[in-house]
C-alpha positions in Angstrom: 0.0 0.0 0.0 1.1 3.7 -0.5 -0.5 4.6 2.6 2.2 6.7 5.1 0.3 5.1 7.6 0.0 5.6 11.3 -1.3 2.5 13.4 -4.0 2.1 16.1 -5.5 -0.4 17.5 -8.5 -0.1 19.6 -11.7 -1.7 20.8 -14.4 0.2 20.3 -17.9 -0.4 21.4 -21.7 1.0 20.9 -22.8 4.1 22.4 -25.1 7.1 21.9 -25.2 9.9 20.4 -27.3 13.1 18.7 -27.0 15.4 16.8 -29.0 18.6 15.9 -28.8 20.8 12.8 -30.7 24.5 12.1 -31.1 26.4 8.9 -32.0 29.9 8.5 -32.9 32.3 5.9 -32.6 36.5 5.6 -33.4 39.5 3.6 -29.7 40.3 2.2 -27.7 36.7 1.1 -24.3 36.6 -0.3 -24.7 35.1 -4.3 -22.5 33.1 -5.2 -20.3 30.7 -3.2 -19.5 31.3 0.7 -15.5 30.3 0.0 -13.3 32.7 -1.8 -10.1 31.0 -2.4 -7.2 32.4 -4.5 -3.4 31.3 -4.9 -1.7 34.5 -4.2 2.3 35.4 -4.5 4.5 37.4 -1.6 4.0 41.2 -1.9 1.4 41.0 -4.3 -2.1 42.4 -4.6 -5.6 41.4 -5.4 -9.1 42.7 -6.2 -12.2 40.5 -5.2 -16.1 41.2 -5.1 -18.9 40.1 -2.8 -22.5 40.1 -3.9 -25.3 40.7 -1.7 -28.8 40.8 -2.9 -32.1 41.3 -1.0 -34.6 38.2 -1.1 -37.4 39.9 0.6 -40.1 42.6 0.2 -38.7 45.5 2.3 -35.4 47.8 1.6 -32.6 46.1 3.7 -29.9 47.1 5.4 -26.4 45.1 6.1 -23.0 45.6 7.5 -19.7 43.8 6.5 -16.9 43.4 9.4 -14.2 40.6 9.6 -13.5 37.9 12.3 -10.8 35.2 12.1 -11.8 31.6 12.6 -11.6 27.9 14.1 -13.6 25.3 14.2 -13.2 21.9 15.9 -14.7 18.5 15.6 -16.8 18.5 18.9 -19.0 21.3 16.7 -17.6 24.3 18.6 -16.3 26.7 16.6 -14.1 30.4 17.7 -15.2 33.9 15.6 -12.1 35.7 17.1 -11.1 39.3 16.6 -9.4 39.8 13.0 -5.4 39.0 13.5 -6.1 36.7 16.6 -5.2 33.4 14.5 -1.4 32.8 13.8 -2.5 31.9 10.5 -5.1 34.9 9.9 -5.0 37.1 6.5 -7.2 40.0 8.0 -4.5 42.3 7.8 -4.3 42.0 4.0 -7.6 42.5 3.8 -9.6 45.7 3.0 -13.1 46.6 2.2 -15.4 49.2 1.0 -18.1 49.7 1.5 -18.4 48.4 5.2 -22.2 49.5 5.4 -24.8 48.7 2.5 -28.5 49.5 2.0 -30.5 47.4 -0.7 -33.5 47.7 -2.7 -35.9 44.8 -2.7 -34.9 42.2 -5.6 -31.5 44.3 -5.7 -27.9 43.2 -6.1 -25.0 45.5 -4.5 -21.0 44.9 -4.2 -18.5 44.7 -1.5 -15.3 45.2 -2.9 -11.9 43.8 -1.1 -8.4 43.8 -1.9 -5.8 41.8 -1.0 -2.4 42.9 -0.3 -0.2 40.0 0.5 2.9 41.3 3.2 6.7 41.3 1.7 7.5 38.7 4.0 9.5 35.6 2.6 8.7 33.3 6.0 4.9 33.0 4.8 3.8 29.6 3.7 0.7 27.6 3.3 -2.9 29.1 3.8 -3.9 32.0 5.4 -7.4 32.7 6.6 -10.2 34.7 8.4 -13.8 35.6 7.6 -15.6 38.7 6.1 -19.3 38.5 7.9 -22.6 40.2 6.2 -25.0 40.8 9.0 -28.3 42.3 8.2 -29.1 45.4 10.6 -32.7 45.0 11.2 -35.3 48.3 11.3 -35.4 48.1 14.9 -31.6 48.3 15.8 -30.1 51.0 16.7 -27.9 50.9 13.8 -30.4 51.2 11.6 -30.7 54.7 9.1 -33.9 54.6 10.1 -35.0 53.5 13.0 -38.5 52.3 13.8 -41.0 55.0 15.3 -42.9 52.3 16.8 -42.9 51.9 20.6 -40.3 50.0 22.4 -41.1 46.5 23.3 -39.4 43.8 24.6 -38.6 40.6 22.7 -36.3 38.8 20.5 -35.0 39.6 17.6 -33.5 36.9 15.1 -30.6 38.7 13.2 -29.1 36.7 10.2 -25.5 36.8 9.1 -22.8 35.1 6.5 -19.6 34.6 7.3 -17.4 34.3 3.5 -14.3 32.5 4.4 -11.2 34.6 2.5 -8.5 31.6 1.5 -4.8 32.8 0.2 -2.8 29.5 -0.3 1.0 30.9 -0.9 1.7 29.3 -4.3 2.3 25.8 -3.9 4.2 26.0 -0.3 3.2 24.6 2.7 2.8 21.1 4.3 0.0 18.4 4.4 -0.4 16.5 7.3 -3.2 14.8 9.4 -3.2 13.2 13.0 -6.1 11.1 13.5 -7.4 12.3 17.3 -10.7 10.3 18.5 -12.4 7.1 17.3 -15.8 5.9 18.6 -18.6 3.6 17.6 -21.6 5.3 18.0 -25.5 4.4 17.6 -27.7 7.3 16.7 -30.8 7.4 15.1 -29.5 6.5 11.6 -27.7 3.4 12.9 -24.3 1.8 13.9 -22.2 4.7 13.1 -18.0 5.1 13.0 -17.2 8.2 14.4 -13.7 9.5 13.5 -11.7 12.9 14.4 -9.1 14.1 12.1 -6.7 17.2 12.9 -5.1 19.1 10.2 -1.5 19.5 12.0 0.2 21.4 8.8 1.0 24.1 7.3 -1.8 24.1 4.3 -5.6 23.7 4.1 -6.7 19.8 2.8 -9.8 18.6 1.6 -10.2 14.9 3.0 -12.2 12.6 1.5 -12.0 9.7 4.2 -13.4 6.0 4.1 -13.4 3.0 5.7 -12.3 -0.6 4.0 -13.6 -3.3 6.8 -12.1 -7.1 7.0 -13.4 -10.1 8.6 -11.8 -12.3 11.0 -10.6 -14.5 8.4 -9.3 -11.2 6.7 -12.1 -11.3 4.3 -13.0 -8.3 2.6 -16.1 -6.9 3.6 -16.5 -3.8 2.0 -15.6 0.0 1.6 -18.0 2.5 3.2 -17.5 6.0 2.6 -17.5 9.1 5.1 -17.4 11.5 1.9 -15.4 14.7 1.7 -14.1 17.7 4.3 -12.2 20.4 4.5 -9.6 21.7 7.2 -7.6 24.8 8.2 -4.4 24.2 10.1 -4.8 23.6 13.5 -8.5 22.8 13.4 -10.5 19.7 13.2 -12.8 18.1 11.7 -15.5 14.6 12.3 -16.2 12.1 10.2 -19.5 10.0 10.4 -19.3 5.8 8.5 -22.3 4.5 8.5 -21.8 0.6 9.2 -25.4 -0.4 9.4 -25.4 -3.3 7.4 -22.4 -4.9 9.0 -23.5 -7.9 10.5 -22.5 -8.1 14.3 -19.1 -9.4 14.9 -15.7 -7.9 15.2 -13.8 -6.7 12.6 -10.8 -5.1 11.1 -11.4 -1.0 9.9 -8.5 0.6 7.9 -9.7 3.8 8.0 -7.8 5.9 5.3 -8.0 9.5 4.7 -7.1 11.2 1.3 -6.1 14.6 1.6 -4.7 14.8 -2.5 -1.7 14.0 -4.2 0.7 12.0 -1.7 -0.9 12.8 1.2 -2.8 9.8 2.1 -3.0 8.9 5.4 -4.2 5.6 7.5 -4.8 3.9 10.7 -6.2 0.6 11.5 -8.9 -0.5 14.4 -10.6 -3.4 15.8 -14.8 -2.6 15.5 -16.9 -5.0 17.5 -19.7 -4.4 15.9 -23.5 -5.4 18.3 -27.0 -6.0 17.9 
């Protein structure tokens, strides 16, 4: 195999978990895709655009501000304050304008540029979020704010974060540790839960799968956790549905494909209940 594998070997049994997704929708939305990436060189510059148009039925309002970001594979993630992140391009990164009113049905632009330091130590990616937030009539921010009388209440403001990638040419490093295992039963079955950690230099997109062997070392099958994407120092979670695995115990090379050479592998025993 051309797996530059690193071996585990664990028992792993059933337990429980769930999990809970929410989706919501606003009057301004970004067009286009949420990821901006671009292959940039040392001490140049760049020009970009983001698109915001308003969905709904009333003028809208929105600011644009940056954050960096982390995210980790127990689903918490970190919207930090731009430059916080060792690996953060917020400095390179302006914008104008910062504040943008919309016409129903209407598309405006956010322009940014990009202007990469003179520094010959940068490698890999570098990253950090520009976030749309609608201002709502009632907000204090708003142009013009609502006559009506104050009440008390909640108010659901929506907002996009647009991840900003710079990938310095072709430098940087791939690597993956592998960090948690589990065997899980939630309600969509027998499920192999696995935790990956991007511990280089350079952003990967992992597609990640399973290959499972009998006792006999009979091949069972391949079951796919499908493809995700990771910043250095953050993590990610994988979910392998195993199902229709008859109970027994087994042998899981789990293998994660982060493109080109970097392939990566551990192995684990799965005793797999009813």
């Amino acid at each position: 195999m051309r797996y530059p594998m690193s071996v585990v070997t664990k028992a792993l049994i059933i337990a429980v978990a769930v999990a809970v997704a929410s989706v919501a929708h606003a009057g301004v939305s970004v067009v286009g895709s949420l990821t901006h990436e671009r292959i940039v060189s040392i001490g140049k510059s760049y020009q970009g655009v983001i698109l915001l148009k308003n969905v709904g039925k009333e003028p809208a309002e929105a600011k644009v501000y940056q954050r960096d970001y982390l995210f980790f594979a127990d689903g918490h993630s970190v919207y930090g304050d731009p430059g916080s992140v060792p690996r953060s391009n917020a400095a390179w990164i302006t914008m104008s304008p910062k504040r943008v009113s919309v016409a129903p049905g209407h598309v405006v632009s956010v322009n940014y540029g990009i202007q990469v330091p003179t520094d010959s130590t940068l490698s890999g990616t570098y990253w950090s979020l520009v976030m749309v937030e609608e201002i709502t009539s009632g907000s204090p921010e708003a142009s013009k704010p609502s006559q009506d009388k104050v009440t008390f209440g909640v108010t659901q403001v929506f907002r996009y974060g647009l991840q900003i990638v710079n990938h310095i040419e072709n430098t940087g490093i791939s690597d993956l540790k592998f960090i948690d295992t589990k065997l899980l039963n939630d309600e969509t079955g027998k499920i192999l839960q696995v935790d990956v950690e991007n511990t280089g230099t350079r952003w990967f997109r992992t597609l990640l799968w399973a290959d499972l062997f009998d006792e006999t070392g009979g091949f069972v099958g391949r079951f796919d956790a499908g493809t995700l994407r990771a910043y250095p120092g953050t993590s990610i979670r994988f979910k392998i549905n195993v199902s229709e695995v008859p109970p027994g115990t087994y042998k899981a090379l789990v293998v994660a494909d982060c493109g080109g050479d970097a392939v990566f592998g551990a192995t684990y025993t799965l005793k797999l209940k009813d």
